[in-house]
Structures are given as structure tokens and as C-alpha cells.
N, C-alpha and C positions, 0 to 999 in steps of 0.2 A: 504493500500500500504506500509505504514513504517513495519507495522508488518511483512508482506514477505520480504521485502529490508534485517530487522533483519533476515532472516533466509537462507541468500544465505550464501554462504561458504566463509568468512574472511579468510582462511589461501590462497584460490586459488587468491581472488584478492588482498590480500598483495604482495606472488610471481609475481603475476604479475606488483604491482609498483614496486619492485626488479629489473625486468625484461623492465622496461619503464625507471628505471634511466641508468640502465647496456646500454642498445640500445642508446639514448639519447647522453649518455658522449663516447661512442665508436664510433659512427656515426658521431660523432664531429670530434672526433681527427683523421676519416679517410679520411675527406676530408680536411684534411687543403693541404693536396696537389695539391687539385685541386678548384682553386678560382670561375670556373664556380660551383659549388656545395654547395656553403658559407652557404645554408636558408634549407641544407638538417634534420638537427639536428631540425629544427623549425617546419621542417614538421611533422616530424616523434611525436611531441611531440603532435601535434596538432591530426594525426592520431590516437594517442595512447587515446587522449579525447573521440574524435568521438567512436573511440573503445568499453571503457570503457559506454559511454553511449547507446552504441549494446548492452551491454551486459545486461544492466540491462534491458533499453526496449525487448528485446529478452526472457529474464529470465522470465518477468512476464505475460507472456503467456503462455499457457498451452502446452507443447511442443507438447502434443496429437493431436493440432488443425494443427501444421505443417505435420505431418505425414500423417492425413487424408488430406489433400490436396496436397501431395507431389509428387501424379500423376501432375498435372498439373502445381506446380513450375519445376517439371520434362522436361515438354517440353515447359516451356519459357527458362531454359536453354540449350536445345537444338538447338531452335534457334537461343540465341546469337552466340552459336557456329558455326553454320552457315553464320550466318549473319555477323559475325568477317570476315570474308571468302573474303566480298564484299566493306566491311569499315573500315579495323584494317590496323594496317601498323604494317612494323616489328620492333623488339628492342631487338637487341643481337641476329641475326637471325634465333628467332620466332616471326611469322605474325601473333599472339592473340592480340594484342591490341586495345581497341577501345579509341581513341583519343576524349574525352571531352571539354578540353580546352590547352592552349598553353603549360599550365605547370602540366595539369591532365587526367590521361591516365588511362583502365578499360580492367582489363586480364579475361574472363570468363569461362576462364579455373580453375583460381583459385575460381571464385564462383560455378564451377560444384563440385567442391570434397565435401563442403558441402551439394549440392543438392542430388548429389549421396548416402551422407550417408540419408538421411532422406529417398530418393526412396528407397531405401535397405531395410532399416526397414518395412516400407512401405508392401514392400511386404513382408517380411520374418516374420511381424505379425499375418499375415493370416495361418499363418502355422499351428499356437495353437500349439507348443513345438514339432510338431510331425516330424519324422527324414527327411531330406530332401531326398526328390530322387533325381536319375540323369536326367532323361528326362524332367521330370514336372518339377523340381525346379529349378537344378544346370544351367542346358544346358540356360533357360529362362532367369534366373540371369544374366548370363554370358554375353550374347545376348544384354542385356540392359546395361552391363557397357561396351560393346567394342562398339556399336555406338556414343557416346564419345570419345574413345578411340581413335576411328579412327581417328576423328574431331580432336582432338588435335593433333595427331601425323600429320596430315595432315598442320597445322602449325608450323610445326620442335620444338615441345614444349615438349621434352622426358621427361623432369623431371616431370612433370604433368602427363603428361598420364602414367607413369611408377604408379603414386601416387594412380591415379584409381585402376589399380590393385591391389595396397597392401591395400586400403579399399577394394577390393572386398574380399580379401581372409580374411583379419581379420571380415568382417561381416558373412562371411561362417564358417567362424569357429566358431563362437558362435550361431551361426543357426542352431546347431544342424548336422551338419552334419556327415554321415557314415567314422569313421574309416578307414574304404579300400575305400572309396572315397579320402578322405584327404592323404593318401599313396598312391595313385594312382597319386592324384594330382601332389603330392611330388617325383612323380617317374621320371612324367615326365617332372617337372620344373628342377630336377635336370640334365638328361640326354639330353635336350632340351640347359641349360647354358654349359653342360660341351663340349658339340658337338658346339654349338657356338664361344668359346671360339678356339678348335682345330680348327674350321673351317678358323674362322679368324685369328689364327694365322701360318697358312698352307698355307694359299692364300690368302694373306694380302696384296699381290701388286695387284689382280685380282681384289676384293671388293672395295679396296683404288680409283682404274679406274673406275667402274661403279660407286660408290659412287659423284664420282667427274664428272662423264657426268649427274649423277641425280639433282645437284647443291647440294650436300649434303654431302660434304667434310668436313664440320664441323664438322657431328658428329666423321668421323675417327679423325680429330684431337680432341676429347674427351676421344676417345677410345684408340690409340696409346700410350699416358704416360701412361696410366694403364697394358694393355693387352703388349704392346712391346715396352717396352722405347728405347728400340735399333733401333728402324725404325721411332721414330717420329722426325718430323720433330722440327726445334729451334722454332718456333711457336706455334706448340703445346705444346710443352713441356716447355713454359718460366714459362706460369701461376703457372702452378703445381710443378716446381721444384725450382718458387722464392719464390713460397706459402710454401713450405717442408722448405725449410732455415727460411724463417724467424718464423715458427715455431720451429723449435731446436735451434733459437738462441735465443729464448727465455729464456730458460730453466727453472728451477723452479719458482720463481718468479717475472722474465719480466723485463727489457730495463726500466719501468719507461712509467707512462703516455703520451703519445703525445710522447715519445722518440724512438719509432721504427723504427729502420735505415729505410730498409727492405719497411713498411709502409709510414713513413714521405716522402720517396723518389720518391714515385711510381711506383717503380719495382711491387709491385705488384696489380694486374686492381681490380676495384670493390671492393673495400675494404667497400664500403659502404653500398654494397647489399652482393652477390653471397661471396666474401672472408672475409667477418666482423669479422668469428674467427680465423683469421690470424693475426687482429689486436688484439683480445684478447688475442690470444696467445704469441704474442711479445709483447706485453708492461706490459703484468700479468702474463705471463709464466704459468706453471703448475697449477697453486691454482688458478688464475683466471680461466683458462679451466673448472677444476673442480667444482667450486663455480659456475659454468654456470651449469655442467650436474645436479650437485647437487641440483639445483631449478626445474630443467627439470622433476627430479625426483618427487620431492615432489607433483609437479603440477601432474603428471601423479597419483598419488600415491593417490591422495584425488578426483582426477577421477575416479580410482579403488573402491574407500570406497562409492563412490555415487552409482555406479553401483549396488554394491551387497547390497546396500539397496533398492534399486528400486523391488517395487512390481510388475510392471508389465513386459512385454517382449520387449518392444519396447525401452525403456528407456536404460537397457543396450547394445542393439544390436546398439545404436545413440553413446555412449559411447565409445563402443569397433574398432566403424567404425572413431571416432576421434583422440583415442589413436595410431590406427597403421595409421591414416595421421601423426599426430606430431613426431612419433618415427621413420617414414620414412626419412622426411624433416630432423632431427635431423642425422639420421643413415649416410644419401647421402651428404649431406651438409659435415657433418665434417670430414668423411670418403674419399671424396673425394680428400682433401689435407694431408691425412696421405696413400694414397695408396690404399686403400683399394675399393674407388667406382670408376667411372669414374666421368668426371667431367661432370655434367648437367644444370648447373646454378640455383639451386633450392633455393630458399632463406632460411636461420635458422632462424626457427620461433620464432617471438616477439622480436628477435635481428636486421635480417636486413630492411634498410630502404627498404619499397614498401610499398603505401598505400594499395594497395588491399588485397596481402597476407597477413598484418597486421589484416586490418578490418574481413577479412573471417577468420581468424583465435578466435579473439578477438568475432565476431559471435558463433562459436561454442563453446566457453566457454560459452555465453549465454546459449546455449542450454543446455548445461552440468549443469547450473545452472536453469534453467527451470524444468531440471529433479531433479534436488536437490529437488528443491519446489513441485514439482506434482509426484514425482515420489512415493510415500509412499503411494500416494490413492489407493482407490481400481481401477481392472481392468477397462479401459473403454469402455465402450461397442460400443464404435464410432468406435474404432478403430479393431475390429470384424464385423464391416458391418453389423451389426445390425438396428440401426438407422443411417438414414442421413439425417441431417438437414441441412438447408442451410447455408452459413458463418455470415449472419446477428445474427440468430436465437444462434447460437453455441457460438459464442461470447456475448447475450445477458445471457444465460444460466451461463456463466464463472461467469460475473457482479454477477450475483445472487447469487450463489452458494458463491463468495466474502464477500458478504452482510450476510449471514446469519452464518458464521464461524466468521465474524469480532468481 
């Protein structure tokens, strides 16, 4: 066991003590505004433990063992999803959450985006390298990530279910798929936003009314500071336009610790979850921002280097399906307070406080680190539907196979 421990990847989980103290002292200083929040720092640090020890228990398993049973963690998360449906209440008006205890609460939306990359793989191993079709492959694929899809969106959780889709497209793109499938795709995601976009901003009082007989006026006030600052209302438009200030009045390097007018004052919400780099960017200005993407990077970057070492097919395609969740959550998050996305409440990963999305993220660094360790062997033939042995048998095999390399 130490001998493996030695051979997971030091630079990923350094970045991420970087990335635990940055969360930690920023999480802090964003609730001193709010005294109902005093033990948020405490959690998060406690989170960031439990995390950390995901990752290792996660790591030293043979990633291959998750994928071949990925059917079946497939539809027990399906059923949370459902089952959110009947016992979850809402928090920031999405109804995913399933309430634990007084003070611990469980989003299984955020645990599908992992599951989803592992059913991905799952099946796009079966492929053996060969070009996806559209009917047999793409059309089935698809099928399988919009019944999710729907489930969350059916919880008013866009930011998630939008997240589905950009794993599915980053797992299809490394899946080998056609060319003029991918421009086809491309054709019509792009003529599909840009007609979206004139639609709503053409009959933006027509949609604003049904939206608002559907109980789903929210998402227009998400939509409006972005798409037409001129028609949103001062509610919608506080978050995002006290988030825009006290990011420029940061400027290069920041108001100073805990000194963030902006922040300290509560102008602006969420500063502990959904806005955190608003606090980073008023009290660190520019070079704190950076010093953020620039960890983002690295971490992505020695994701990269595992991938193209991985021998076999599944490994990178778990990889690839990780990189475009983190570069979404990254893209939407911080985007969203420069203008550029709407706002979805999606948390920036390993920064804001949420145990879930912490832990399921801090999971899939396991996995990424599982494939560090097992990814160099040869192909395995489990995962070709060759043999199937049961989960006793397959994990006694693991032991063995331990034993005789030690």
C-alpha cells in the first residue's frame, strides 16, 4: 500500500493543499458578514479531510473495477434522482437536496456528473477505438445523458444539468467521433444559441409571462443581466452588477485581506458559495485571480500528462469526461460575474464552500489518481466483456495480483 501511496501524483495533491488553504482563509473572510455562518471555514476544512481521504481510498482501487460496474452505480443514481423528487427540499430555488441532518444536506445531482463520466466510459469502451456512429452510438449516448438531464432540470438545477452536457460532449469527442458528426453537432448548437438568444431577446416580455405562470421567473432573472441589462429588473440585476464592482475595484492587487468594502458589507449574496471569487477578486485583485487560474491550470495540466500515458481506453475517456466538468464549473462560475455567462449558481471548484460538490469533486481526483496507478497496465480484458467475474472474486484477484508485484 505505501508503495502505491508513493506513486500517486505529488504535484496534483500539493495544488490541491494550495487550493484547501486559498478556500479555507477566503470562506472565512466571506462570512464575517454574516454571524449565522461563523463554523463555515470549519466545515469546509473538515470537508477538504474527508476529501482528501476519497481520494486516496478511491485511488487504490483499480479504476477498471468502477467502470465495469458503472451500469449499475448508473441506476442507483438515477434513483436518487428521482427519489430527490419525493424527499429533497429546495435551497436557492432548486429542489435537489436530500436533507441528512439539521446542519447536512446531499445534492445528487452533483454525485451524477461523476457517475455519468464513469457510465460514459462504460460504454464508449466497448467500442475498441472504432468510429462512433450516429444511430448505434451517438443517438444511445445521448439518450442516456438527457434522462438525467431531464431529472435535474426538473429540479430548476440549470447549472448541473447544463454540466451533463459538456461531459457528454467532451466524452464524445474523445470517443472517436466523425468529423461531420462533430460539425454537424456544432452546427447546430451554434444556430440553436444564436436563435435562442434573438428569440429571447425579441419576445422577452412574452417568455418573461409564461416563465412567470411556470413558477420559473428565476431563471429570467438569471438571464436578463446577461442577455438584456436594459429590461432587468433591480433584483436581478443587484447580484451581478455589485459582483462586476467589486471586482474592478479590486484592481491589480486587492483592498487587502478581510478589507473588501463590497464583501465585508454584504452587498454582495453568497460570497461563501456561488460568489467566493468576488471575494478573491476584491481583497487580491488581479494576481490573486490569476494565482487561482494558474493552479487550475497546473491541476488540469498533470491531468493531461496522466491521460496520454494511460494504456488503455477507458482511462482517458474518465479523464477527459473530468476535465471538461472542472473547466465548465471554472468557465460558468467566473464568467458569470464578468459578463460573459448567465448566472447559474454553480459553485468554483475546491474554492466554494459545499460539502458535496467539494467531496465529488475531490472523488474524481481519486479517480484520476487511480488511473495514474493502473492506468500503465496492460488492457483489461474485464472491461471488453470478456470475463465477468463477480465483485467478490475481482477484488480478491486485485489482492493478488498486489501481492505478487509487492
Amino acid at each position: 500500500m505505501l508503495r502505491m501511496l508513493k506513486k500517486m501524483d505529488g504535484v496534483i495533491l500539493f495544488v490541491l493543499l494550495l487550493l484547501m488553504v486559498m478556500s479555507v482563509f477566503t470562506v472565512y473572510s466571506a462570512i464575517q458578514s454574516d454571524p449565522k455562518l461563523g463554523n463555515h471555514h470549519i466545515k469546509t476544512l473538515l470537508f477538504y479531510g474527508i476529501g482528501f481521504v476519497a481520494i486516496i481510498g478511491i485511488g487504490l482501487v483499480n479504476y477498471k473495477l468502477y467502470i465495469q460496474y458503472a451500469f449499475y452505480i448508473y441506476a442507483v443514481g438515477i434513483i436518487l434522482l428521482v427519489l430527490v423528487n419525493f424527499i429533497g427540499g429546495p435551497i436557492n430555488n432548486a429542489n435537489g437536496w436530500i436533507k441528512i441532518s439539521e446542519s447536512l444536506t446531499f445534492q445528487p445531482a452533483e454525485l451524477f456528473k461523476m457517475i455519468l463520466i464513469l457510465f460514459l466510459a462504460h460504454v464508449l469502451v466497448k467500442r475498441k477505438n472504432s468510429t462512433l456512429r450516429f444511430w448505434k452510438d451517438i443517438v444511445p449516448i445521448g439518450l442516456w445523458t438527457f434522462v438525467p438531464f431531464a431529472l435535474v432540470m426538473a429540479q430548476n438545477d440549470l447549472g448541473n444539468a447544463l454540466g451533463y452536457i459538456v461531459i457528454l460532449v467532451a466524452v464524445l469527442w474523445i470517443g472517436n467521433i466523425k468529423w461531420s458528426h462533430a460539425l454537424i453537432a456544432l452546427a447546430i448548437v451554434g444556430i440553436t444559441f444564436f436563435g435562442f438568444v434573438k428569440a429571447y431577446t425579441s419576445y422577452h416580455d412574452e417568455i418573461f409571462t409564461f416563465l412567470e405562470k411556470a413558477n420559473r421567473e428565476h431563471w429570467a432573472e438569471r438571464i436578463d443581466p446577461w442577455l438584456v441589462p436594459d429590461k432587468a429588473t433591480l433584483k436581478a440585476s443587484w447580484h451581478t452588477k455589485n459582483a462586476g464592482l467589486a471586482i474592478g475595484s479590486g484592481g491589480i492587487t486587492g483592498k487587502g485581506y478581510m478589507q473588501g468594502t463590497s464583501v465585508q458589507s454584504g452587498r454582495v449574496p453568497y460570497t461563501y458559495s456561488d460568489s467566493i471569487f468576488v471575494v478573491i477578486a476584491e481583497e487580491f485583485g488581479f494576481v490573486g485571480g490569476s494565482v487561482l487560474l494558474l493552479l487550475y491550470f497546473i491541476l488540469i495540466h498533470r491531468m493531461v500528462l496522466i491521460a496520454l500515458h494511460c494504456r488503455d481506453r477507458a482511462g482517458p475517456v474518465v479523464i477527459v469526461g473530468i476535465i471538461g466538468m472542472l473547466l465548465y464549473q471554472v468557465f460558468e462560475n467566473i464568467g458569470a460575474f464578468l459578463g460573459l455567462m448567465p448566472l447559474t449558481g454553480i459553485t468554483l471548484p475546491f474554492i466554494s464552500y459545499g460539502g458535496t460538490s467539494l467531496l465529488i469533486n475531490m472523488a474524481c481526483i481519486g479517480l484520476v489518481m487511480s488511473i495514474k496507478l493502473y492506468g500503465e497496465e496492460d488492457e483489461d480484458e474485464l472491461l471488453m466483456g470478456e470475463q465477468r467475474p463477480n465483485l467478490p472474486e475481482r477484488l480478491w484477484s486485485m489482492v493478488k495480483k498486489e501481492k505478487t508485484t509487492a
